[in-house]
C-alpha positions as CSV (number, residue, x, y, z in Angstrom):
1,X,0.0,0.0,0.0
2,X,1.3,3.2,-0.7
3,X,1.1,6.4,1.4
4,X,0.6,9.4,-0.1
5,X,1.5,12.8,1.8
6,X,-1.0,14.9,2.9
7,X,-2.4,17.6,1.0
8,X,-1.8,21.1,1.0
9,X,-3.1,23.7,-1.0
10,X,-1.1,24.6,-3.8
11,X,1.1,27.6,-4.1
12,X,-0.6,30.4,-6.8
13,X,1.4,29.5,-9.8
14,X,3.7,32.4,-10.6
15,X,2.8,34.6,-13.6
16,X,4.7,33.3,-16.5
17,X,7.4,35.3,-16.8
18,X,8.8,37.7,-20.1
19,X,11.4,36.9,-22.3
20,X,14.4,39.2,-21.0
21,X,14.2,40.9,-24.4
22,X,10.2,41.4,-24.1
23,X,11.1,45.1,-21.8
24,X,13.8,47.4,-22.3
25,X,14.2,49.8,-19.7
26,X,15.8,53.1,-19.9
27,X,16.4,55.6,-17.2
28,X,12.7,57.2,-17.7
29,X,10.9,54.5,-19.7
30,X,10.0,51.1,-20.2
31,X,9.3,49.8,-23.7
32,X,7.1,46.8,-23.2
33,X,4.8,44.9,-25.7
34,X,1.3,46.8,-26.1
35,X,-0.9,45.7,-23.5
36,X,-5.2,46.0,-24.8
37,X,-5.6,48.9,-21.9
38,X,-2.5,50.5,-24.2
39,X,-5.1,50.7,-27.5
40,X,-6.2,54.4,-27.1
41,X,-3.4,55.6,-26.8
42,X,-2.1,54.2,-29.5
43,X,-4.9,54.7,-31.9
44,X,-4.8,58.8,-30.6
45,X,-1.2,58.1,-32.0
46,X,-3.0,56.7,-35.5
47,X,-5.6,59.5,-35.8
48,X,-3.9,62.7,-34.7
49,X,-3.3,64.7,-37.9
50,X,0.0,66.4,-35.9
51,X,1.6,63.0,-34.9
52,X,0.6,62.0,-38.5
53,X,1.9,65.4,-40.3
54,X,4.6,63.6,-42.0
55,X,3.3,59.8,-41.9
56,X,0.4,60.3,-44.8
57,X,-2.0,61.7,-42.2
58,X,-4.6,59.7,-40.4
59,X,-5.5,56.7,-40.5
60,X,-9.2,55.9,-41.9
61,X,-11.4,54.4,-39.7
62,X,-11.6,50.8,-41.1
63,X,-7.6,50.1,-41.0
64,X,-7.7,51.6,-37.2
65,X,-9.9,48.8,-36.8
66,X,-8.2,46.3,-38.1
67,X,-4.9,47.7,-36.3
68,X,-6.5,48.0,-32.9
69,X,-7.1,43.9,-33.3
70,X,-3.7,43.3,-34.1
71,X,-1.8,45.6,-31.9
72,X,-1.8,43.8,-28.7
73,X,1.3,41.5,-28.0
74,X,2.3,42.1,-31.7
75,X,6.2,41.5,-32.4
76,X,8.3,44.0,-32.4
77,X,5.9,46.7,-31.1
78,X,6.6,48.5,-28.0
79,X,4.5,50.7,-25.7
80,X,6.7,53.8,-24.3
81,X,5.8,53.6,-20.8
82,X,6.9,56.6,-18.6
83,X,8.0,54.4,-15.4
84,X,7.0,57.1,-12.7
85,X,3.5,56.7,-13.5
86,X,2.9,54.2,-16.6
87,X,1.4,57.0,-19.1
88,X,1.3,55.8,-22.5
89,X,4.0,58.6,-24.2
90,X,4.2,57.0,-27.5
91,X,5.1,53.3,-29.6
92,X,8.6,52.2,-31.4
93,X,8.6,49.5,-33.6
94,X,11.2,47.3,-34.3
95,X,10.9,45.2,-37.6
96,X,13.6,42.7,-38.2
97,X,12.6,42.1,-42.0
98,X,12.2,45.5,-42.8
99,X,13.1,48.2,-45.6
100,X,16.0,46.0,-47.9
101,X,16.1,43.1,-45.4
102,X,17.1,45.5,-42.7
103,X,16.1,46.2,-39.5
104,X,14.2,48.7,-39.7
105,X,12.9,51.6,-36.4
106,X,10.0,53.4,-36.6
107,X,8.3,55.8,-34.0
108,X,5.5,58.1,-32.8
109,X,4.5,59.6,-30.1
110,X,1.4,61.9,-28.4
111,X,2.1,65.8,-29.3
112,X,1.6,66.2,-25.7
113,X,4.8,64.6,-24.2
114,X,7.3,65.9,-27.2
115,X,10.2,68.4,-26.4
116,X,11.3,66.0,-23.2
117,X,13.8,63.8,-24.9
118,X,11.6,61.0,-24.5
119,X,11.4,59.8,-27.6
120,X,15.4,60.2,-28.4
121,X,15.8,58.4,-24.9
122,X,13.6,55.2,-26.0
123,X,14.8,55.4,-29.8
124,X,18.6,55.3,-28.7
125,X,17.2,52.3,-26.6
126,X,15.5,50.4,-29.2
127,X,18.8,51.0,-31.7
128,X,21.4,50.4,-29.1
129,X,19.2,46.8,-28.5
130,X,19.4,46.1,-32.4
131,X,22.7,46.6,-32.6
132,X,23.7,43.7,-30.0
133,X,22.2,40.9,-32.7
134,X,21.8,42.9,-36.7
135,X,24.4,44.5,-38.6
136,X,22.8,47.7,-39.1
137,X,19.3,49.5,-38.2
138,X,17.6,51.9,-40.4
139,X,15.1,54.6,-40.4
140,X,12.9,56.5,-42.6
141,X,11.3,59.5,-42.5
142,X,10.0,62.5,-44.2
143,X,12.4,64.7,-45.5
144,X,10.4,67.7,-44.5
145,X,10.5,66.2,-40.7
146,X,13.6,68.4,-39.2
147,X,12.6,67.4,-35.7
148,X,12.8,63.6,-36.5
149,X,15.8,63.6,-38.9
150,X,17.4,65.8,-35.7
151,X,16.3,62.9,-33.0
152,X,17.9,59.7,-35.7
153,X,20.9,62.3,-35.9
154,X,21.4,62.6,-32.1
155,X,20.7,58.4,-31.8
156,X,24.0,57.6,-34.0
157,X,22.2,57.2,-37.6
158,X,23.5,59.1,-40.8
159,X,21.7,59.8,-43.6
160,X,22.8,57.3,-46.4
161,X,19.9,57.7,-49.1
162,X,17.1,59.3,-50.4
163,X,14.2,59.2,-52.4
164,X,10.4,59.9,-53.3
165,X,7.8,57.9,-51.5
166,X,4.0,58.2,-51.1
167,X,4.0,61.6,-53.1
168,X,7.0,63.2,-50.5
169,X,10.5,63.4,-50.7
170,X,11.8,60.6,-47.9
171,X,15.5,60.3,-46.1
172,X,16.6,57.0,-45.1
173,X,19.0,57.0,-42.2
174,X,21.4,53.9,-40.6
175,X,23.6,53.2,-38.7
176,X,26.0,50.2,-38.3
177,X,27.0,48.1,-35.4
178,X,30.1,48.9,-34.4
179,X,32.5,46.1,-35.4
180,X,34.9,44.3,-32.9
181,X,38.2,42.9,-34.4
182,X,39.8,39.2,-32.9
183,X,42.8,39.5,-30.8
């Protein structure tokens, strides 16, 4: 006959936890995957004509839609969480297939929070984490976009092409990893 021990209840089961690549924190910020209570913040970020100036303008109602489905806990998109108090400031992207087969940043954030450095602090962050695995991270954006081009200048990129795109005159910035020789 066998014994079996008594029973105890069992411990909550702890909450799964990220992949260590899932947050990136910075001194400010966290960049986390977009959580569902993250959507209107992130669809302000799709409809505001000023975040959307130089990015076509906004986006029609139908492909918000379909965007506000597919946003949550998709790859390579990251909420900009300011860590005193978890406000939504603003989303970078991170697509590992992107423009030529390189990776490729992208960014917006709510007209509200600009002129703090928080989007230079989370872009340097999302770069200087590419960087560690891909050759070289690139970014595009409206020629016309002086504050942007400034902010991929002060993050390290250079300007290395450009070209017309959607009806506007488009620069696309990079920047290498910076190669280690052998001993």
């Amino acid at each position: 006959m066998t014994v079996s021990p008594p029973c105890r209840p069992a411990a909550p089961a702890a909450p799964p936890k990220a992949p260590p690549g899932d947050v990136l924190r910075t001194e400010r910020l966290l960049l986390r995957p977009v959580r569902g209570a993250d959507v209107p913040a992130v669809t302000r970020l799709w409809t505001d004509p000023e975040v959307r100036r130089h990015l076509g303008g906004p986006v029609v109602e139908q492909v918000v839609r379909i965007r506000q489905r597919r946003i949550v806990g998709a790859a390579g998109a990251r909420a900009v969480v300011r860590a005193e108090d978890g406000a939504v400031l603003g989303l970078v992207t991170v697509e590992a297939a992107g423009r030529g087969g390189e990776t490729e940043v992208s960014y917006q954030f709510l007209p509200e929070h600009w002129g703090r450095g928080y989007a230079r602090e989370a872009v340097a962050a999302a770069v200087a984490r590419v960087l560690e695995t891909a050759p070289s991270v690139v970014a595009v954006t409206q020629e016309a976009n002086a504050r942007s081009r400034r902010l991929l200048e002060a993050v390290g990129l250079e300007h290395a092409e450009s070209f017309v795109e959607w009806d506007a005159h488009q620069v696309l910035y990079r920047r290498r990893a910076a190669r280690t020789e052998e001993p």
